[in-house]
N, C-alpha and C positions, 0 to 999 in steps of 0.2 A: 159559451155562447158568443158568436161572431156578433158586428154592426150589420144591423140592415144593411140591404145590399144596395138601394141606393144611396149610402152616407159613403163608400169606399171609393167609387167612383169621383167625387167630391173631393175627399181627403188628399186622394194622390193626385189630382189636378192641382190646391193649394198649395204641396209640397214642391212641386215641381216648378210652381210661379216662384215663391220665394227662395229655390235653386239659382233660376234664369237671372232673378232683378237682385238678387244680396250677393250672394255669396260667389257665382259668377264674376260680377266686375271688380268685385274687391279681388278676388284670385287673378284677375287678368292685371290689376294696377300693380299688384306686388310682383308676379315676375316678369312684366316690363320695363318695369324701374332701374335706370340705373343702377349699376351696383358702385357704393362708393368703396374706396380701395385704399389705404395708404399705399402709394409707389416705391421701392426703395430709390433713395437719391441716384441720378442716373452720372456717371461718371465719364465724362470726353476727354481722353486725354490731349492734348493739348500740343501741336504741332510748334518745334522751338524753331521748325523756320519760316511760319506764319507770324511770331510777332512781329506785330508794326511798330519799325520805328522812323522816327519823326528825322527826318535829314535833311540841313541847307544847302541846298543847291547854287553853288557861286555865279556860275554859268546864268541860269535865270533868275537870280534873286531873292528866292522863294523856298517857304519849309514845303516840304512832300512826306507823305507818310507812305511807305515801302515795306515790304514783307522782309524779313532780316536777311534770307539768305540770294533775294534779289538785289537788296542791297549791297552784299557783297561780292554779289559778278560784279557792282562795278568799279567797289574800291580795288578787288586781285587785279581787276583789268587796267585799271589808272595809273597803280601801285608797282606792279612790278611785269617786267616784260612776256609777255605771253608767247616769247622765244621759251623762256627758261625752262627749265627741267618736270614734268607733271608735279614730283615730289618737291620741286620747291616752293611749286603753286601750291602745295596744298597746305605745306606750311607755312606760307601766307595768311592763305583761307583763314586759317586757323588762328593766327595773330589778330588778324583783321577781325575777327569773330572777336574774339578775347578784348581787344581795345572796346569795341563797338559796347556788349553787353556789360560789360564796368563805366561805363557811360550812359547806358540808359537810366532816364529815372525811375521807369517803372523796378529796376532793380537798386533804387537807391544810388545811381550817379550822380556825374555833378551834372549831367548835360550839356550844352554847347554855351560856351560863356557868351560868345560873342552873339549870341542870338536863342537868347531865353528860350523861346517857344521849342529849339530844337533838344533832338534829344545828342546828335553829332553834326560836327559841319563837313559840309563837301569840302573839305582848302587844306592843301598839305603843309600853310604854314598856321591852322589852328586846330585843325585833327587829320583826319585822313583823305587823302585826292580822290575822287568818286568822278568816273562820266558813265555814259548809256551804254549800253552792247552795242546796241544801234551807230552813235556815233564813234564806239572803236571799231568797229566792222570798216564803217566807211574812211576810217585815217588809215585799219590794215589796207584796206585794197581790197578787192573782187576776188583777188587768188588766193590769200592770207588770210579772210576776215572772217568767215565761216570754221576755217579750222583753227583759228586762234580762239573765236568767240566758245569754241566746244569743248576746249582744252580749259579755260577758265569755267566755263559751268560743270564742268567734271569734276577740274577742283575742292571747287564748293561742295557738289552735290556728295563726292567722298568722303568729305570728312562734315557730312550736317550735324550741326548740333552739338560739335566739341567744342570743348574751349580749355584754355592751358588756367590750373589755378594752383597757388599754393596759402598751404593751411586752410584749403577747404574754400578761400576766395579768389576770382577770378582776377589775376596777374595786370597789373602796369605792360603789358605786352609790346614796348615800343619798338623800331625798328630802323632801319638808314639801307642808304643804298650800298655804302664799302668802307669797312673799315679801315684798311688799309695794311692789315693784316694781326689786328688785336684789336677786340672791341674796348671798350673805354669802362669807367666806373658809374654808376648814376649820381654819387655825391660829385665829383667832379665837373657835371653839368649844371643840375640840377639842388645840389646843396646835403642830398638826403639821402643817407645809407638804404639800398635795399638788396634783401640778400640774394635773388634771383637776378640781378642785373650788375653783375662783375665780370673785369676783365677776362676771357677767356680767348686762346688764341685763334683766329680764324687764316688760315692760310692759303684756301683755294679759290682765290680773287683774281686768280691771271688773268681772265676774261673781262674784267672790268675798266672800260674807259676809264676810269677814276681813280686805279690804282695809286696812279704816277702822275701828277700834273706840277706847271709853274706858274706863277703869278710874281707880275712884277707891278711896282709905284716907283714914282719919285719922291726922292727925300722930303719935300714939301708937300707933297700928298699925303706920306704916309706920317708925319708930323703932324699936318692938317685933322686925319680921321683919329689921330690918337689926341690930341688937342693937348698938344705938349710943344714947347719952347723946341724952333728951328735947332736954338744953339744947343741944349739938351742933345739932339739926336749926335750933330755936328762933334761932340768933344768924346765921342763917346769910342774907345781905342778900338783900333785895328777895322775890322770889316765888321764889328758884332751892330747888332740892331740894337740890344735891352744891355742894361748893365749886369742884372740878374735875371736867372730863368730857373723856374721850379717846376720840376716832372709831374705829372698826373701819376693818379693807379695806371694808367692806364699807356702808360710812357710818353704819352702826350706832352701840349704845353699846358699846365696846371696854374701858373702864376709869372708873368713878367714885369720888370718893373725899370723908367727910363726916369732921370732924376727922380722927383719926389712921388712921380704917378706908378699907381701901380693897378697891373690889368690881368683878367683871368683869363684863362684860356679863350670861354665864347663868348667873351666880349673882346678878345684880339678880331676871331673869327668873323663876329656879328660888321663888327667896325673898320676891318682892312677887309671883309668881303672874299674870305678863303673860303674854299670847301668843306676845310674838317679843323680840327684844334692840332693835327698832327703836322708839323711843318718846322721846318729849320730854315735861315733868314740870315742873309750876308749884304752888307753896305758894298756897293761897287759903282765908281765917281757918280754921280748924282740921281744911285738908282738904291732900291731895295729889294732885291731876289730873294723869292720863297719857291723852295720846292716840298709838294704838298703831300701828302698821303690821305688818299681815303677821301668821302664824301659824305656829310651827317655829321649828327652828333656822335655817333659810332656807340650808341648805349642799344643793346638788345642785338635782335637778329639782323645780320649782315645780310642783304639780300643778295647781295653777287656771291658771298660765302654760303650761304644756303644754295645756290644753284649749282657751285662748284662744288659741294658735298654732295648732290644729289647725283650728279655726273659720275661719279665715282664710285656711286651704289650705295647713299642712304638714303632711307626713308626718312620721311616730313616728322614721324614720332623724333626719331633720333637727330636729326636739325635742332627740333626747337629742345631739346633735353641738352643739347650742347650749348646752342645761345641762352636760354634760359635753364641753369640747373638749379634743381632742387624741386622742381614743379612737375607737375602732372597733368595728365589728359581724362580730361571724364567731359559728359552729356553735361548740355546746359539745365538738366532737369533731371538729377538722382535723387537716392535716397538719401 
Protein backbone atom coordinates (compact mmCIF):
# COMPACT_ATOMS: atom_id res chain seq x y z
CA UNK A 1 0.00 0.00 0.00
CA UNK A 2 1.47 3.44 -1.34
CA UNK A 3 1.29 7.24 0.79
CA UNK A 4 -1.75 9.08 0.41
CA UNK A 5 -1.42 10.93 -2.55
CA UNK A 6 -1.36 14.05 -1.22
CA UNK A 7 1.88 13.33 1.19
CA UNK A 8 4.10 12.42 -2.37
CA UNK A 9 3.60 15.69 -3.75
CA UNK A 10 5.07 17.06 -0.46
CA UNK A 11 7.93 14.67 -0.03
CA UNK A 12 9.43 15.31 -3.44
CA UNK A 13 9.17 19.06 -2.92
CA UNK A 14 11.26 18.66 0.58
CA UNK A 15 13.68 16.52 -1.23
CA UNK A 16 14.36 18.66 -3.80
CA UNK A 17 14.83 21.95 -1.36
CA UNK A 18 17.40 20.08 0.50
CA UNK A 19 19.14 19.12 -3.00
CA UNK A 20 19.07 22.98 -4.00
CA UNK A 21 20.32 24.58 -0.41
CA UNK A 22 22.89 21.44 0.99
CA UNK A 23 24.13 19.42 -1.17
CA UNK A 24 24.27 21.75 -4.32
CA UNK A 25 26.59 24.43 -2.78
CA UNK A 26 28.75 22.13 -0.96
CA UNK A 27 29.32 20.27 -4.59
CA UNK A 28 29.83 23.70 -6.14
CA UNK A 29 32.61 24.81 -3.32
CA UNK A 30 34.58 21.58 -3.91
CA UNK A 31 34.93 21.68 -7.56
CA UNK A 32 35.84 25.34 -7.56
CA UNK A 33 38.39 25.24 -5.20
CA UNK A 34 41.52 25.42 -5.95
CA UNK A 35 43.42 22.50 -6.51
CA UNK A 36 46.60 22.37 -4.42
CA UNK A 37 49.40 20.68 -6.24
CA UNK A 38 52.94 20.00 -5.07
CA UNK A 39 55.00 21.59 -8.41
CA UNK A 40 58.21 19.74 -9.21
CA UNK A 41 61.01 22.25 -8.61
CA UNK A 42 61.25 24.15 -11.88
CA UNK A 43 64.74 24.25 -13.27
CA UNK A 44 66.45 27.49 -15.40
CA UNK A 45 69.25 26.75 -16.51
CA UNK A 46 71.48 29.54 -16.24
CA UNK A 47 73.07 31.57 -18.99
CA UNK A 48 77.30 31.79 -18.26
CA UNK A 49 77.08 34.85 -20.27
CA UNK A 50 74.50 36.57 -18.13
CA UNK A 51 76.71 36.52 -14.95
CA UNK A 52 77.28 39.79 -13.58
CA UNK A 53 80.25 40.90 -12.87
CA UNK A 54 81.26 43.74 -10.89
CA UNK A 55 84.12 45.73 -12.85
CA UNK A 56 86.24 49.12 -12.08
CA UNK A 57 86.14 51.23 -14.52
CA UNK A 58 89.53 53.46 -14.58
CA UNK A 59 88.24 55.91 -17.11
CA UNK A 60 85.16 56.91 -14.61
CA UNK A 61 86.13 55.86 -11.41
CA UNK A 62 83.43 53.64 -10.60
CA UNK A 63 82.38 49.80 -10.08
CA UNK A 64 79.66 48.84 -12.88
CA UNK A 65 78.09 45.47 -12.96
CA UNK A 66 78.22 43.89 -16.63
CA UNK A 67 76.96 40.77 -18.19
CA UNK A 68 80.36 38.64 -18.39
CA UNK A 69 80.37 38.18 -22.02
CA UNK A 70 79.76 42.14 -22.49
CA UNK A 71 82.31 42.46 -20.47
CA UNK A 72 84.48 40.82 -22.56
CA UNK A 73 83.98 42.67 -26.05
CA UNK A 74 85.72 45.14 -24.04
CA UNK A 75 88.58 43.58 -22.48
CA UNK A 76 89.34 41.62 -26.55
CA UNK A 77 88.75 45.08 -27.68
CA UNK A 78 91.31 46.93 -25.28
CA UNK A 79 93.54 43.93 -25.04
CA UNK A 80 94.55 42.99 -28.17
CA UNK A 81 94.23 44.51 -31.96
CA UNK A 82 91.11 43.93 -33.74
CA UNK A 83 93.56 43.88 -36.81
CA UNK A 84 94.54 40.42 -35.74
CA UNK A 85 93.51 37.14 -36.93
CA UNK A 86 89.55 36.00 -35.79
CA UNK A 87 91.39 32.96 -34.26
CA UNK A 88 93.52 34.96 -32.25
CA UNK A 89 90.65 36.88 -31.07
CA UNK A 90 89.15 34.14 -29.85
CA UNK A 91 91.78 32.88 -28.11
CA UNK A 92 91.85 35.88 -26.47
CA UNK A 93 88.23 35.77 -25.71
CA UNK A 94 88.98 32.78 -24.11
CA UNK A 95 91.97 33.89 -21.84
CA UNK A 96 90.18 36.89 -20.93
CA UNK A 97 87.09 34.53 -19.92
CA UNK A 98 89.43 32.33 -18.02
CA UNK A 99 91.36 35.31 -16.10
CA UNK A 100 87.91 37.18 -15.53
CA UNK A 101 86.05 33.88 -13.81
CA UNK A 102 88.99 32.81 -11.44
CA UNK A 103 88.61 36.25 -10.14
CA UNK A 104 85.17 36.38 -9.48
CA UNK A 105 84.07 35.97 -6.03
CA UNK A 106 80.98 34.53 -6.72
CA UNK A 107 83.34 31.57 -7.85
CA UNK A 108 85.70 31.87 -4.90
CA UNK A 109 88.39 34.62 -6.25
CA UNK A 110 90.20 36.94 -4.84
CA UNK A 111 88.47 39.83 -6.64
CA UNK A 112 89.97 43.24 -7.45
CA UNK A 113 92.53 44.12 -4.73
CA UNK A 114 92.74 47.54 -5.34
CA UNK A 115 89.06 48.10 -5.07
CA UNK A 116 87.14 45.54 -2.75
CA UNK A 117 83.83 46.18 -3.98
CA UNK A 118 85.07 44.78 -7.49
CA UNK A 119 85.03 41.67 -8.73
CA UNK A 120 88.15 42.69 -11.66
CA UNK A 121 89.67 46.06 -12.55
CA UNK A 122 89.46 47.83 -15.86
CA UNK A 123 93.68 48.78 -15.60
CA UNK A 124 96.17 46.71 -17.46
CA UNK A 125 98.56 47.43 -14.82
CA UNK A 126 96.14 45.68 -12.00
CA UNK A 127 94.12 43.05 -14.13
CA UNK A 128 92.93 43.56 -17.48
CA UNK A 129 92.42 46.90 -20.00
CA UNK A 130 88.65 47.21 -20.60
CA UNK A 131 86.96 50.24 -22.75
CA UNK A 132 83.28 50.51 -24.44
CA UNK A 133 82.60 49.20 -28.09
CA UNK A 134 81.20 52.42 -28.26
CA UNK A 135 84.44 54.27 -27.70
CA UNK A 136 86.56 51.77 -29.65
CA UNK A 137 84.28 52.35 -32.62
CA UNK A 138 84.86 55.87 -32.38
CA UNK A 139 89.28 55.67 -31.87
CA UNK A 140 88.69 52.82 -35.11
CA UNK A 141 87.05 55.54 -37.20
CA UNK A 142 83.84 55.48 -39.29
CA UNK A 143 85.39 53.00 -41.90
CA UNK A 144 87.02 50.49 -39.26
CA UNK A 145 84.82 50.70 -36.28
CA UNK A 146 81.77 48.76 -37.12
CA UNK A 147 83.76 45.89 -38.65
CA UNK A 148 86.33 45.84 -36.04
CA UNK A 149 83.47 46.13 -33.35
CA UNK A 150 81.97 42.79 -35.18
CA UNK A 151 84.94 40.91 -35.49
CA UNK A 152 85.43 41.26 -31.47
CA UNK A 153 81.77 40.19 -30.75
CA UNK A 154 82.25 37.21 -32.88
CA UNK A 155 84.99 36.42 -31.10
CA UNK A 156 83.29 36.31 -27.95
CA UNK A 157 80.03 35.24 -29.00
CA UNK A 158 82.11 31.81 -30.63
CA UNK A 159 83.62 30.73 -28.11
CA UNK A 160 80.74 31.68 -24.93
CA UNK A 161 81.03 30.12 -22.20
CA UNK A 162 84.60 28.40 -22.47
CA UNK A 163 87.13 28.79 -20.34
CA UNK A 164 90.92 26.96 -20.29
CA UNK A 165 91.19 24.85 -16.90
CA UNK A 166 93.49 22.47 -15.48
CA UNK A 167 92.81 19.61 -12.94
CA UNK A 168 89.45 20.62 -13.33
CA UNK A 169 90.26 24.46 -12.08
CA UNK A 170 90.03 27.46 -14.09
CA UNK A 171 93.87 28.42 -15.15
CA UNK A 172 96.09 31.59 -13.95
CA UNK A 173 95.41 32.53 -17.85
CA UNK A 174 98.01 35.30 -18.15
CA UNK A 175 99.10 36.98 -21.19
CA UNK A 176 101.75 39.95 -22.89
CA UNK A 177 101.93 41.35 -25.86
CA UNK A 178 105.55 39.57 -27.49
CA UNK A 179 107.60 37.57 -26.24
CA UNK A 180 110.15 37.82 -28.13
CA UNK A 181 110.45 34.76 -29.43
CA UNK A 182 110.24 32.12 -26.18
CA UNK A 183 107.79 32.81 -23.50
CA UNK A 184 109.39 32.89 -20.01
CA UNK A 185 108.71 30.66 -16.78
CA UNK A 186 106.09 31.93 -14.03
CA UNK A 187 108.62 31.17 -11.12
CA UNK A 188 111.01 33.57 -12.85
CA UNK A 189 108.59 36.46 -12.42
CA UNK A 190 106.49 35.72 -10.08
CA UNK A 191 108.42 33.30 -7.63
CA UNK A 192 105.98 30.15 -8.07
CA UNK A 193 106.21 27.05 -10.03
CA UNK A 194 103.25 26.45 -12.17
CA UNK A 195 103.03 23.66 -14.61
CA UNK A 196 100.83 25.23 -17.34
CA UNK A 197 102.89 28.46 -17.60
CA UNK A 198 106.51 27.36 -18.95
CA UNK A 199 108.87 28.24 -21.45
CA UNK A 200 107.51 27.27 -24.70
CA UNK A 201 108.93 28.48 -28.07
CA UNK A 202 106.92 31.16 -29.89
CA UNK A 203 108.31 32.11 -33.25
CA UNK A 204 105.75 33.88 -35.24
CA UNK A 205 106.16 37.43 -33.95
CA UNK A 206 107.59 39.02 -37.16
CA UNK A 207 104.65 41.19 -37.14
CA UNK A 208 105.37 42.83 -33.97
CA UNK A 209 106.56 46.23 -33.28
CA UNK A 210 108.21 44.84 -30.21
CA UNK A 211 110.09 42.23 -31.47
CA UNK A 212 113.37 44.34 -31.73
CA UNK A 213 113.65 47.47 -29.85
CA UNK A 214 116.57 49.76 -27.99
CA UNK A 215 116.72 51.66 -25.00
CA UNK A 216 119.41 53.86 -23.97
CA UNK A 217 120.58 55.84 -20.25
CA UNK A 218 123.39 57.48 -19.11
CA UNK A 219 125.85 55.99 -16.74
CA UNK A 220 124.43 58.23 -13.97
CA UNK A 221 120.92 57.43 -14.65
CA UNK A 222 121.28 54.12 -15.07
CA UNK A 223 123.30 54.07 -11.54
CA UNK A 224 120.71 56.55 -10.30
CA UNK A 225 117.51 53.80 -10.94
CA UNK A 226 119.63 50.84 -9.80
CA UNK A 227 120.81 52.99 -6.49
CA UNK A 228 124.21 51.62 -6.72
CA UNK A 229 127.80 53.66 -6.29
CA UNK A 230 128.65 55.71 -9.66
CA UNK A 231 132.19 54.13 -9.04
CA UNK A 232 130.61 50.40 -8.87
CA UNK A 233 129.35 50.94 -12.41
CA UNK A 234 132.69 52.97 -13.37
CA UNK A 235 135.31 49.98 -12.43
CA UNK A 236 133.42 47.48 -13.91
CA UNK A 237 135.73 45.80 -17.12
CA UNK A 238 135.37 46.32 -20.61
CA UNK A 239 131.79 47.49 -21.99
CA UNK A 240 129.83 44.96 -19.50
CA UNK A 241 126.91 46.66 -17.38
CA UNK A 242 126.79 43.76 -14.15
CA UNK A 243 129.62 41.94 -12.90
CA UNK A 244 127.46 38.77 -13.06
CA UNK A 245 124.44 37.77 -15.01
CA UNK A 246 122.25 34.57 -14.37
CA UNK A 247 119.76 33.12 -17.28
CA UNK A 248 116.09 32.68 -16.59
CA UNK A 249 114.12 29.34 -17.66
CA UNK A 250 113.31 31.21 -19.95
CA UNK A 251 116.74 32.55 -21.50
CA UNK A 252 116.15 35.69 -20.03
CA UNK A 253 117.75 37.87 -17.48
CA UNK A 254 117.07 35.88 -14.21
CA UNK A 255 119.45 37.56 -11.84
CA UNK A 256 122.30 40.42 -12.13
CA UNK A 257 124.41 41.71 -9.77
CA UNK A 258 126.90 45.23 -9.74
CA UNK A 259 129.12 45.24 -6.45
CA UNK A 260 127.34 44.18 -3.57
CA UNK A 261 123.67 44.77 -5.17
CA UNK A 262 122.02 42.25 -6.71
CA UNK A 263 118.66 42.54 -9.00
CA UNK A 264 116.15 40.08 -10.64
CA UNK A 265 115.20 40.35 -13.80
CA UNK A 266 111.66 42.44 -13.21
CA UNK A 267 113.10 44.44 -11.09
CA UNK A 268 116.05 45.47 -13.72
CA UNK A 269 112.83 45.73 -15.97
CA UNK A 270 110.48 47.57 -13.44
CA UNK A 271 113.53 50.03 -12.52
CA UNK A 272 115.54 50.96 -15.92
CA UNK A 273 112.01 50.90 -17.50
CA UNK A 274 112.65 48.17 -20.54
CA UNK A 275 109.94 46.38 -22.20
CA UNK A 276 110.63 42.70 -21.38
CA UNK A 277 113.38 41.10 -18.84
CA UNK A 278 114.94 39.87 -22.37
CA UNK A 279 117.74 42.35 -23.10
CA UNK A 280 121.67 42.35 -23.48
CA UNK A 281 123.48 45.76 -22.33
CA UNK A 282 126.91 47.21 -23.28
CA UNK A 283 128.80 50.49 -21.52
CA UNK A 284 129.69 52.92 -24.47
CA UNK A 285 131.59 56.41 -23.23
CA UNK A 286 129.03 57.64 -20.93
CA UNK A 287 125.99 55.68 -22.10
CA UNK A 288 124.38 52.30 -21.48
CA UNK A 289 122.79 50.43 -24.57
CA UNK A 290 120.23 47.72 -24.28
CA UNK A 291 118.89 46.00 -27.12
CA UNK A 292 115.52 44.62 -26.08
CA UNK A 293 113.35 41.65 -27.09
CA UNK A 294 109.87 41.13 -26.59
CA UNK A 295 107.29 43.23 -24.56
CA UNK A 296 105.53 41.84 -21.00
CA UNK A 297 106.35 39.76 -18.75
CA UNK A 298 106.50 37.16 -21.52
CA UNK A 299 104.59 34.38 -18.86
CA UNK A 300 101.39 32.65 -20.89
CA UNK A 301 99.96 33.54 -24.30
CA UNK A 302 102.15 35.79 -26.65
CA UNK A 303 99.60 37.88 -28.30
CA UNK A 304 101.48 38.78 -31.43
CA UNK A 305 102.55 34.82 -31.48
CA UNK A 306 98.86 33.84 -31.28
CA UNK A 307 98.17 35.92 -34.25
CA UNK A 308 101.19 34.80 -36.05
CA UNK A 309 99.94 31.12 -35.42
CA UNK A 310 96.60 32.00 -36.39
CA UNK A 311 97.89 33.51 -39.88
CA UNK A 312 99.24 30.32 -40.73
CA UNK A 313 96.32 28.26 -40.05
CA UNK A 314 95.68 27.51 -36.23
CA UNK A 315 92.83 27.53 -34.39
CA UNK A 316 92.23 29.57 -31.01
CA UNK A 317 91.93 25.55 -29.35
CA UNK A 318 95.48 24.87 -30.58
CA UNK A 319 97.07 28.70 -29.61
CA UNK A 320 96.16 28.47 -26.26
CA UNK A 321 97.12 24.28 -26.05
CA UNK A 322 100.49 25.63 -27.12
CA UNK A 323 100.85 28.72 -24.79
CA UNK A 324 99.20 26.97 -22.04
CA UNK A 325 99.90 23.04 -22.14
CA UNK A 326 98.56 20.64 -20.22
CA UNK A 327 95.10 22.42 -19.98
CA UNK A 328 91.93 22.08 -21.50
CA UNK A 329 88.78 23.65 -22.80
CA UNK A 330 85.40 22.98 -21.34
CA UNK A 331 81.94 25.26 -20.43
CA UNK A 332 82.04 27.40 -17.55
CA UNK A 333 79.26 25.16 -16.21
CA UNK A 334 79.65 21.17 -16.70
CA UNK A 335 79.22 18.23 -15.16
Amino acid sequence: MGFPLVRRPLAGWLLLAFLLTVILPFVLVVTRAPRLEVQPPQTVPLDPGELPVRVYIKAADRVETLPLETYLTGVVAAEMPASFHPEALKAQAVAARTYTVRQMRVFGGPGCKEHPEADVCGDPQTGQAWASLDDKRREWGWFQGWRYARKVEDAVRETRGLILVFQGAPIDAVYHSTSGGRTEDAAAVWGNEVPYLRPVPSPDEQRSPHLRTTRSLTLADFARRLQVPAEDVARLPGDRCFQEVEASPGGRVGRARIGKATFTGPQLRERLGLPSTWFTCRRSGDRVEFEVRGWGHGVGMSQYGADGMARKGSTFEQILRHYYPGTSLRPIFSE
